[in-house]
MARVEXLUM-38921 format. One record per residue: residue number from 1; chain; y, z, x of N, C-alpha, C, O in turn. Coordinates in steps of 0.2 Angstrom, whole numbers, plus 2048, in hexadecimal, padded with zeros to 3 digits. Layout:
<recs>
nr  kette  n_c2  n_c3  n_c1  ca_c2  ca_c3  ca_c1  c_c2  c_c3  c_c1  o_c2  o_c3  o_c1
NUM  A  Y  Z  X  Y  Z  X  Y  Z  X  Y  Z  X
...
</recs>
This chain:
<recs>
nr  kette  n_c2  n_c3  n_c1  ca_c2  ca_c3  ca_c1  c_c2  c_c3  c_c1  o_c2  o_c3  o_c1
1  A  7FA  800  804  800  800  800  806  800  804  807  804  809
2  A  809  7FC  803  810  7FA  807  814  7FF  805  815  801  7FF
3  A  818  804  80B  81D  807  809  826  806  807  828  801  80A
4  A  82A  809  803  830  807  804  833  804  80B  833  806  811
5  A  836  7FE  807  839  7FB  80E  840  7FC  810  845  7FE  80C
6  A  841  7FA  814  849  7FE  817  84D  7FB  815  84D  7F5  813
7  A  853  800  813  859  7FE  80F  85F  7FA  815  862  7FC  81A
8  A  860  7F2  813  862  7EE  816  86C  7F0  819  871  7F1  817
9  A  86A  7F1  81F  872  7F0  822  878  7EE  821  87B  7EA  824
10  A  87A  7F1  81C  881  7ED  819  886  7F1  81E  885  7F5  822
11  A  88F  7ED  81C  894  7F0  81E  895  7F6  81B  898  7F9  81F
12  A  894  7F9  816  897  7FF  814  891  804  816  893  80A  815
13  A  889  802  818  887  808  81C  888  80A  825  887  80F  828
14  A  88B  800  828  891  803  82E  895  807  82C  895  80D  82F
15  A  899  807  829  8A1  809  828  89F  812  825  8A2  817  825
16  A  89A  811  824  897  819  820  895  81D  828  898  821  82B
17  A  890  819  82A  890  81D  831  895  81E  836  896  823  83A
18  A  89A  818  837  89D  81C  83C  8A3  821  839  8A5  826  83D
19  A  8A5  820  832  8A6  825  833  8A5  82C  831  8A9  831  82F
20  A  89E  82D  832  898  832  833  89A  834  83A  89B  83A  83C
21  A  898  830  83E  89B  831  847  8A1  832  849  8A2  836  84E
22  A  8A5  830  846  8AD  835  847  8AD  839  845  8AE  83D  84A
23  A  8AE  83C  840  8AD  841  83D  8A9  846  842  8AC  84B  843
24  A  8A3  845  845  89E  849  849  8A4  848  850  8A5  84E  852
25  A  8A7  842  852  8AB  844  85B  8AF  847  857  8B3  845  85B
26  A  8B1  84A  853  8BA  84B  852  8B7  854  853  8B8  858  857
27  A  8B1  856  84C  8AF  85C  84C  8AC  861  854  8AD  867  856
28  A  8A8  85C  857  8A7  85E  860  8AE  85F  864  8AE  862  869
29  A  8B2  85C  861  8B7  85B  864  8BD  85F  864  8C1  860  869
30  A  8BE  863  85C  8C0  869  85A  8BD  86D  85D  8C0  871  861
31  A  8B6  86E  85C  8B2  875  861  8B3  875  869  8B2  87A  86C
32  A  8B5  870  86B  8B6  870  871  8AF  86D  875  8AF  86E  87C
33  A  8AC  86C  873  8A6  868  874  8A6  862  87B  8A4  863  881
34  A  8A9  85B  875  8AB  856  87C  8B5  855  87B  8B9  859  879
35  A  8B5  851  87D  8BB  84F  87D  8BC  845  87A  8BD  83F  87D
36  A  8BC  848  873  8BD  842  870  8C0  83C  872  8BD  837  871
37  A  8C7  83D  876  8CA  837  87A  8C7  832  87B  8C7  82C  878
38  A  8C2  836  881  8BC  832  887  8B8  82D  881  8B9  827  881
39  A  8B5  82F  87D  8B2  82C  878  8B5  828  876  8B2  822  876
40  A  8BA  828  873  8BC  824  86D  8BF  81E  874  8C5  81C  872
41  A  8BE  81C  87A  8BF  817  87F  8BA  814  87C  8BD  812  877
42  A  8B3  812  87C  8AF  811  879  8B0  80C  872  8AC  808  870
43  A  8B5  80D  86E  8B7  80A  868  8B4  802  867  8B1  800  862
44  A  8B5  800  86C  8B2  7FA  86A  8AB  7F5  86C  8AB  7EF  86C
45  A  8A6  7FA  86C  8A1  7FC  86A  89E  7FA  862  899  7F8  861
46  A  8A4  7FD  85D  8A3  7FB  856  8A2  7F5  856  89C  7F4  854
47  A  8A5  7F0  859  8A5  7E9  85B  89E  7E6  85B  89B  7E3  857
48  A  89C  7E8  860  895  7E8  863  890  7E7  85E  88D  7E3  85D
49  A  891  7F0  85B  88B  7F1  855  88B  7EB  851  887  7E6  851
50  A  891  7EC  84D  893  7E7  847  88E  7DD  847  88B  7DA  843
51  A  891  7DC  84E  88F  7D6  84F  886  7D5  850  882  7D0  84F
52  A  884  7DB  852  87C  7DD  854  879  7DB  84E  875  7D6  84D
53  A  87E  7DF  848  87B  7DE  842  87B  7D6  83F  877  7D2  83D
54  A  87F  7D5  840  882  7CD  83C  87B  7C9  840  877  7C5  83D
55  A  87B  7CA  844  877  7C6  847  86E  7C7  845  86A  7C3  843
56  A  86D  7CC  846  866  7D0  842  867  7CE  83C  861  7CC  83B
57  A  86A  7CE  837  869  7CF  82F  86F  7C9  82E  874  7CA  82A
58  A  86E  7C2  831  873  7C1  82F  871  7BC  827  86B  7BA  825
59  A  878  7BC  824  878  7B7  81C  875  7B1  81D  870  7B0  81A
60  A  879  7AB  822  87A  7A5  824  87A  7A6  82B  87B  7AB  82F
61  A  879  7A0  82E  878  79D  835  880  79F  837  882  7A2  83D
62  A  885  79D  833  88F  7A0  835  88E  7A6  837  890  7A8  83C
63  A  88A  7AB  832  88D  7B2  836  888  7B3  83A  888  7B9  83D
64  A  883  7B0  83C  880  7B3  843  885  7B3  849  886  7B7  84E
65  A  888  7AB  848  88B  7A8  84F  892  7AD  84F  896  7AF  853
66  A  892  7AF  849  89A  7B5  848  898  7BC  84A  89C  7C1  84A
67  A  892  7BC  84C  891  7C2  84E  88F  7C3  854  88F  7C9  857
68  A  88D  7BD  858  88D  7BC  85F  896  7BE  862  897  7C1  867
69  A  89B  7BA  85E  8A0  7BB  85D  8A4  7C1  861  8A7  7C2  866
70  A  8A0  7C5  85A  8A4  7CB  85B  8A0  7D1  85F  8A2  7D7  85F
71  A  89A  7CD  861  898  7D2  867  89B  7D2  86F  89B  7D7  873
72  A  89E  7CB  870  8A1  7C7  874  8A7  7CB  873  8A7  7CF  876
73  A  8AA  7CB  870  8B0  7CF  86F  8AF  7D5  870  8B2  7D6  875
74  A  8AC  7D9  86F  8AA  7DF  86E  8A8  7E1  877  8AA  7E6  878
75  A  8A5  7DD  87B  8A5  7DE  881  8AA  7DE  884  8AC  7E3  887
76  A  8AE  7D8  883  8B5  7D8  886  8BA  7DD  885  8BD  7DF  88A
77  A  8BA  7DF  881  8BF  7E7  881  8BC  7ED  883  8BF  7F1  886
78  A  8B6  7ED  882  8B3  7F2  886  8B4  7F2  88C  8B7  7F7  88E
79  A  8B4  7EC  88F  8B4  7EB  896  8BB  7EE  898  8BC  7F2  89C
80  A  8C1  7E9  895  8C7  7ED  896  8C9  7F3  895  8CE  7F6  898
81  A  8C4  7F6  891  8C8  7FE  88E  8C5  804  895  8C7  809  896
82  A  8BF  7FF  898  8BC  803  89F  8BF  802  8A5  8BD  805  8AA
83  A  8C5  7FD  8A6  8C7  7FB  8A8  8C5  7F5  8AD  8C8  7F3  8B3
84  A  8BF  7F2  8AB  8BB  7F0  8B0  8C0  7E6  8B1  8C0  7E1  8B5
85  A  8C4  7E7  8AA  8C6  7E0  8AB  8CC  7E2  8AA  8CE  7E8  8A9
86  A  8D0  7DC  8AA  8D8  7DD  8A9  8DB  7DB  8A3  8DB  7D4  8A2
87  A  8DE  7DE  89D  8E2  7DA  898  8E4  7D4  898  8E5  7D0  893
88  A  8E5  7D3  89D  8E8  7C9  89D  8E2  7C6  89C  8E2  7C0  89C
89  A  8DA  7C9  89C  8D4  7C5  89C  8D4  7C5  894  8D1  7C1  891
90  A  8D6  7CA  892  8D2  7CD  889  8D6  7C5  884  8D3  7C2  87F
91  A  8DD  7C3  887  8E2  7BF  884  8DE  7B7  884  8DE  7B4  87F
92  A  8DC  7B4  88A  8D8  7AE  88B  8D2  7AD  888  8CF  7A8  887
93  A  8D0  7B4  888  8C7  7B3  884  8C9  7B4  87D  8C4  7B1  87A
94  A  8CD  7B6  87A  8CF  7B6  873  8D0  7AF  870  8CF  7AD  86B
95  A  8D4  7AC  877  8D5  7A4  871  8CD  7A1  873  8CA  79E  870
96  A  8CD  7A2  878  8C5  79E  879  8C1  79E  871  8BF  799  86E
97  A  8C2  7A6  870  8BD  7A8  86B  8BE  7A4  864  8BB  7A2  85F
98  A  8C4  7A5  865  8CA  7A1  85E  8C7  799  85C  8C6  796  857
99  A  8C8  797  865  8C5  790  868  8BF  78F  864  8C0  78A  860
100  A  8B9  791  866  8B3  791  863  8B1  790  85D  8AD  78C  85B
101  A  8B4  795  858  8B6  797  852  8B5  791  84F  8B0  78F  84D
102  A  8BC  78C  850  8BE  788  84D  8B9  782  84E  8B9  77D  84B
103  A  8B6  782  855  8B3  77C  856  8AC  77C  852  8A9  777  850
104  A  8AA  782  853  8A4  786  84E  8A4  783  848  8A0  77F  846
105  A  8A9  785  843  8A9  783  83F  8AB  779  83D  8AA  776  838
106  A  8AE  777  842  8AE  76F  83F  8A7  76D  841  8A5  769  83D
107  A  8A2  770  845  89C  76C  848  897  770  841  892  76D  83F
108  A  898  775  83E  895  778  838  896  772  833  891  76F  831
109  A  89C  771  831  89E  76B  82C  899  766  82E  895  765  82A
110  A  89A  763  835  896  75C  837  890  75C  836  88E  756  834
111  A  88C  761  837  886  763  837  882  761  82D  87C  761  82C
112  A  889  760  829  887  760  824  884  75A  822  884  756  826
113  A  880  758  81B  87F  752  81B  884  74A  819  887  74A  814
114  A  883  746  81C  88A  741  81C  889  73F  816  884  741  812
115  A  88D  73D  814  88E  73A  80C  894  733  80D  899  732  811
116  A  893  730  809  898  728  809  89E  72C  807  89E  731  804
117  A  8A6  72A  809  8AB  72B  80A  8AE  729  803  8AE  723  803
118  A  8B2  72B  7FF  8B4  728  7F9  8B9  72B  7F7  8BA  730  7F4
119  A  8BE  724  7FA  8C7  726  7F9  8C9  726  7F3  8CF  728  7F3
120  A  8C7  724  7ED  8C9  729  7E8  8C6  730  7E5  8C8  733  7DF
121  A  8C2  733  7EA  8C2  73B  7E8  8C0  73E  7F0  8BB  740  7F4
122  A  8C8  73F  7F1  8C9  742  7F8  8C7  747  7F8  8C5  74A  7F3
123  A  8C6  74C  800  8C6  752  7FE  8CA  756  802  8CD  753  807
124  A  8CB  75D  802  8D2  75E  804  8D2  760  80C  8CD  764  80D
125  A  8D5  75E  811  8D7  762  817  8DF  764  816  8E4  761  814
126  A  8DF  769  819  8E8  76B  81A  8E8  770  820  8E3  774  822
127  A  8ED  770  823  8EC  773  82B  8F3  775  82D  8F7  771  82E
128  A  8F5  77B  82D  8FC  77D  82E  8FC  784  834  8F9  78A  833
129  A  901  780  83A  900  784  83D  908  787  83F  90C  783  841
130  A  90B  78E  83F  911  78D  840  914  78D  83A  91A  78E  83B
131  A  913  78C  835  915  789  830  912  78A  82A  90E  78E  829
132  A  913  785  823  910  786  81C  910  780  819  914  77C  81A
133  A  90B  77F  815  909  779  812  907  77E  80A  904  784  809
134  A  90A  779  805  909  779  800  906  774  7FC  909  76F  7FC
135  A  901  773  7F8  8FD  76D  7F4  8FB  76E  7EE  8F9  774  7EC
136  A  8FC  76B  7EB  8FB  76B  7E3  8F6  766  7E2  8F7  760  7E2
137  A  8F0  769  7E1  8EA  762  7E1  8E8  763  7DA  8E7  768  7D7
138  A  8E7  75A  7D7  8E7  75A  7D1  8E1  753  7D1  8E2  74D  7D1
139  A  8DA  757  7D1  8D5  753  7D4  8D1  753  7CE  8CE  759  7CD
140  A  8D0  74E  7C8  8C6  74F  7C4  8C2  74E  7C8  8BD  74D  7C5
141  A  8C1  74E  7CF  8BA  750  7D0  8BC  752  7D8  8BD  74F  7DD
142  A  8BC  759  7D8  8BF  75D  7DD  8B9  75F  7DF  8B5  761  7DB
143  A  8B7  75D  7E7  8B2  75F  7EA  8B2  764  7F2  8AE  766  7F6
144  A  8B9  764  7F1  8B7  76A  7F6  8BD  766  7FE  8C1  761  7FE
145  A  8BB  76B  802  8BD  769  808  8C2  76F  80E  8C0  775  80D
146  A  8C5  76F  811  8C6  774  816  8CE  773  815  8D1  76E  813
147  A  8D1  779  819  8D9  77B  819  8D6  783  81E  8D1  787  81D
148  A  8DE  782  823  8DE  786  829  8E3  788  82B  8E7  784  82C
149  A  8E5  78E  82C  8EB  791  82C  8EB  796  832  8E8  79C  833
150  A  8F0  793  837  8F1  797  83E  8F7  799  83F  8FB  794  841
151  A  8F9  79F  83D  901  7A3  83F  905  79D  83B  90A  79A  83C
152  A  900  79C  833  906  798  82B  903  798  827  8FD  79A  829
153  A  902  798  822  901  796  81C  900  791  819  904  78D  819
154  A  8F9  791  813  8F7  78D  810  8F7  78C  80A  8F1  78C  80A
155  A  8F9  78B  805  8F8  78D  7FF  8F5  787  7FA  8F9  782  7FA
156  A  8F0  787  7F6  8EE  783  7F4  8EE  784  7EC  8EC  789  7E9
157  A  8F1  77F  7E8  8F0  77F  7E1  8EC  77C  7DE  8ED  776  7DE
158  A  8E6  77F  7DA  8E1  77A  7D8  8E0  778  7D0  8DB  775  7CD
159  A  8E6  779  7CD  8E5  77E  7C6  8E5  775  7C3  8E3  774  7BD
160  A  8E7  771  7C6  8E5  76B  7C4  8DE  768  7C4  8DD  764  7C0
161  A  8DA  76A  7C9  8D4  767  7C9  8CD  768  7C5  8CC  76C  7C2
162  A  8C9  763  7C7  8C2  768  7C2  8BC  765  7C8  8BD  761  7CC
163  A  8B7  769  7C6  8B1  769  7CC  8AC  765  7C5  8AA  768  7C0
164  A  8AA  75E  7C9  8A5  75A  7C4  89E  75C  7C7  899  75D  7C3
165  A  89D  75D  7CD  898  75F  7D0  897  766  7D4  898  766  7DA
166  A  895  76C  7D1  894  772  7D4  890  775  7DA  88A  775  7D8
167  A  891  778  7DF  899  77A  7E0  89E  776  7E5  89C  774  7EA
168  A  8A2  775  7E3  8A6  775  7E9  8AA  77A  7F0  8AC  77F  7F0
169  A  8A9  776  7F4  8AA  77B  7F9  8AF  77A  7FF  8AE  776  804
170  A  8B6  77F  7FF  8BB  77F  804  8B7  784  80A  8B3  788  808
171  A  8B8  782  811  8B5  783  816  8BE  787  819  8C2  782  81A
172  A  8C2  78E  819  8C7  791  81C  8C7  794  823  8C3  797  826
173  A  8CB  792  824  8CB  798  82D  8D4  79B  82C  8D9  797  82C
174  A  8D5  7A0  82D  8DA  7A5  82B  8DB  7A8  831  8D8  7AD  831
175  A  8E0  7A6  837  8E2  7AA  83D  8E7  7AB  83E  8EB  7A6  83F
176  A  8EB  7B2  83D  8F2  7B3  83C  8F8  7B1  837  8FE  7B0  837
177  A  8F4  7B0  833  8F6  7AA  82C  8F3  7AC  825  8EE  7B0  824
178  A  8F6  7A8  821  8F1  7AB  81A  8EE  7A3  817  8ED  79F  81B
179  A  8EC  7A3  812  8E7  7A0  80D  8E9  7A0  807  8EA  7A6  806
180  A  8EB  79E  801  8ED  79E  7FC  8EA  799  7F6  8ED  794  7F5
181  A  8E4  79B  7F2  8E1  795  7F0  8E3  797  7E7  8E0  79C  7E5
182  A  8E7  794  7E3  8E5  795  7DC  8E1  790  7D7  8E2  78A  7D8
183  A  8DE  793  7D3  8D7  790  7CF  8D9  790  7C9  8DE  794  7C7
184  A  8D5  78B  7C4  8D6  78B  7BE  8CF  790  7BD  8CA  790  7C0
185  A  8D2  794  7B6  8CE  79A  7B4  8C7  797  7B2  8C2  79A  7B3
186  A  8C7  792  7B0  8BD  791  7B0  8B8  790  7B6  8B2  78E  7B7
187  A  8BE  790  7BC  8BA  790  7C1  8B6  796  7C3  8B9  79B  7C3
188  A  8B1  796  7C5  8AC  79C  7C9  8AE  79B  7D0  8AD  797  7D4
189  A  8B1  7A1  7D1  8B2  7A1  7DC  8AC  7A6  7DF  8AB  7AB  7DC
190  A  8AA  7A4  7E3  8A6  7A7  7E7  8A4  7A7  7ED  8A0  7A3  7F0
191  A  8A8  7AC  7F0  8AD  7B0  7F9  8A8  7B0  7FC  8A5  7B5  7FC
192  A  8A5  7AB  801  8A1  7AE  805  8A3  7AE  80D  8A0  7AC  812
193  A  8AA  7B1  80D  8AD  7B0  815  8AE  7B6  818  8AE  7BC  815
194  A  8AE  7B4  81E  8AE  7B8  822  8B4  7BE  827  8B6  7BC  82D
195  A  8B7  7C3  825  8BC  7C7  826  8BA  7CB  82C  8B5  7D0  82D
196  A  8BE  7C8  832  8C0  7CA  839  8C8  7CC  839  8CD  7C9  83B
197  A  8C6  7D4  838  8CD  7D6  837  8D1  7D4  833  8D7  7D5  833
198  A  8CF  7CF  82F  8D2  7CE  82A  8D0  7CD  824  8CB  7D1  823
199  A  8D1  7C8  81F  8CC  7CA  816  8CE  7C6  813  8D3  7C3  814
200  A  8C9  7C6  80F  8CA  7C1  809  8CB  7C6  803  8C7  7CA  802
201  A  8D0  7C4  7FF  8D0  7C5  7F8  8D1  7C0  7F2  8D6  7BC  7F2
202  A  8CB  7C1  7EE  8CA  7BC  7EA  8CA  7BE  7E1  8C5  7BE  7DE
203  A  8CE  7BF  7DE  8D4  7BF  7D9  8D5  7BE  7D6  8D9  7BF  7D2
204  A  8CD  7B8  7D5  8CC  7B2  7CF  8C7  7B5  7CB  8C2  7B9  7CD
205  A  8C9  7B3  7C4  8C4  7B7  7BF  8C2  7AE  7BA  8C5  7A9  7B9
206  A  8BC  7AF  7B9  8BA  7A9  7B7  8BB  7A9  7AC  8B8  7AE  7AA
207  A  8BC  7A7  7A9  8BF  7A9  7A2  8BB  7A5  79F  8B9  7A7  799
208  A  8B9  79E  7A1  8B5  79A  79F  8B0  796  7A1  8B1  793  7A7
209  A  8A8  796  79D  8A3  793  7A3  89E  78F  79C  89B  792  798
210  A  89D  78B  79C  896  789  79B  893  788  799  88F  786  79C
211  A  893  78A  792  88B  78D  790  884  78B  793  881  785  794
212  A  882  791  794  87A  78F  798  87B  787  79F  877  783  7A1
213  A  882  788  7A2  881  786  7A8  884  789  7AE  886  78E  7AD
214  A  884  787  7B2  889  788  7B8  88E  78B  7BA  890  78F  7BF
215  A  892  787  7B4  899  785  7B5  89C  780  7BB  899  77C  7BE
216  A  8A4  781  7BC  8A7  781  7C3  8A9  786  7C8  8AE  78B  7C8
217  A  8A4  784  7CD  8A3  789  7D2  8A7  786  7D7  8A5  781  7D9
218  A  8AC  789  7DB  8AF  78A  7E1  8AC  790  7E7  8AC  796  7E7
219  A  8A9  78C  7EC  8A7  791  7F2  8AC  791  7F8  8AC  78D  7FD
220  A  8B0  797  7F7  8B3  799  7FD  8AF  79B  804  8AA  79F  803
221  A  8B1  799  80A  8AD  79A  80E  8B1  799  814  8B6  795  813
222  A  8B0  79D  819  8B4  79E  820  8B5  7A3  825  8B1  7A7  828
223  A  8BB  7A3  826  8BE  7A8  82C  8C3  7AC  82A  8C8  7A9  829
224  A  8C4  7B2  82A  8CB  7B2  829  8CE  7BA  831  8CE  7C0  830
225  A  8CE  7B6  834  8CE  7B9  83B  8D7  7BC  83B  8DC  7B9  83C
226  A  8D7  7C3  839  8DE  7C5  83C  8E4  7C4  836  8EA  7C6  835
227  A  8DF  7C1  832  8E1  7BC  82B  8E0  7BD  825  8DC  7C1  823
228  A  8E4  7BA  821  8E1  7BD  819  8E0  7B6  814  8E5  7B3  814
229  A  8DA  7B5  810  8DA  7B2  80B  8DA  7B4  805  8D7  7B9  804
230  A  8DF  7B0  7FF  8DE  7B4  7FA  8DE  7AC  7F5  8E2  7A8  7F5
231  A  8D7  7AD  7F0  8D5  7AB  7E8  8D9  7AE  7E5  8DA  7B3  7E5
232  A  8DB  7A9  7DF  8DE  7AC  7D9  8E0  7A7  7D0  8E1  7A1  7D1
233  A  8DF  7A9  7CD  8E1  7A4  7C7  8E8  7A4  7C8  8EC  7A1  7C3
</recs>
C-alpha cells in the first residue's frame, strides 16, 4: 500500500519557511546566541534555494531555464556579499542575464510550430524602450503575439477584438517598465508569467462565456523582471 505522498513545493511554503528561519536568527539573536548580521550576509542564498526549486518542480521548460537564472544570480551576489568579487562584476552579469532572458525567449517563440503568414490577421509586436507605446487593436480574429517594455511602457487596448480560435497567446517581458493590457469582459485571461522582483496583476473578470464551451481565452505569459504587468477590463 502506497503511502501519502509529499506535499508539492510551492512559493507560499518557501515564503512560510523562511520566514520560519528569521524569526529563529532574530530570536538566537535576541538571546545572544549568534550574531544575526554575520548571517543575514548569506541573503542571497534565498536566490539559490528558490531557483533549485524551479528547476526540480518545474511547470514548463521557461521556468526551469528561469531557475538556472536565478541560481546564477544567486551565486553572483553571494560571491559579492563575501567579497570574493567586486560590484562592477554584479552590473555586467546582470545585463548578460537580462541578455539571455530575451534571447531565451525569441528562440522559445521559434521553437514554436511555423504556420503560413497571413497579412490580413496580424499579430501584435510592440517594443518600447525609454519610452511608451500605446495601441488600440481592433482585430475579429485576434491571435496573440508579443509586446516588451524596457525602462517604458506598454499599453495595449484590446476591448475591440475577439479570439475566433482559443487561446490566444501574448508572450511579455517587463524590465524596469510596465505592461498594460485591457480585455473585453467575455474574455477568460490566464497569467502564467513569471515575477522576478516584479508581478503580474491580472484584474480581468470574465462576465461572459459560452455555454458548454471554452469561450475566449487570452494566455498571458512571460517575464516581468523588476517590472510589473497588469490585465484588466
Amino acid at each position: 500500500m502506497n503511502g501519502p505522498s509529499a506535499p508539492p513545493i510551492t512559493g507560499r511554503l518557501i515564503v512560510g519557511g523562511l520566514l520560519i528561519l528569521f524569526g529563529l536568527l532574530f530570536t538566537l539573536d535576541n538571546l545572544g546566541v549568534l550574531d544575526a548580521g554575520d548571517v543575514f550576509d548569506y541573503w542571497p542564498v534565498i536566490f539559490i534555494v528558490i531557483g533549485v526549486v524551479r528547476v526540480l518542480q518545474p511547470r514548463s521548460e521557461g521556468r526551469r531555464a528561469f531557475g538556472f537564472v536565478l541560481i546564477g544570480l544567486g551565486i553572483v551576489f553571494q560571491l559579492e556579499q563575501l567579497a570574493l568579487i567586486s560590484f562592477d562584476v554584479v552590473w555586467p552579469v546582470l545585463l548578460l542575464t537580462v541578455g539571455g532572458i530575451l534571447v531565451w525567449r525569441a528562440l522559445e517563440r521559434n521553437r514554436a510550430p511555423a504556420q503560413a503568414p497571413d497579412p490580413s490577421r496580424p499579430t501584435l509586436s510592440d517594443f518600447a524602450f525609454m519610452g511608451g507605446v500605446h495601441r488600440v487593436v481592433e482585430n475579429p480574429d485576434f491571435r496573440g503575439g508579443e509586446a516588451t517594455a524596457v525602462m517604458g511602457a506598454v499599453e495595449l487596448d484590446l476591448r475591440g477584438s475577439s479570439i475566433v480560435n482559443s487561446p490566444a497567446v501574448i508572450d511579455v517581458f517587463a524590465l524596469w517598465g510596465g505592461i498594460e493590457i485591457t480585455v473585453p469582459p467575455e474574455w477568460t485571461v490566464d497569467v502564467k508569467g513569471l515575477p522576478l522582483l516584479g508581478g503580474f496583476d491580472n484584474k480581468a473578470r470574465s462576465s461572459v462565456r459560452e455555454a458548454g464551451g471554452p469561450g475566449q481565452v487570452l494566455v498571458v505569459r512571460g517575464t516581468a523582471l523588476m517590472g510589473g504587468v497588469e490585465i484588466k477590463n
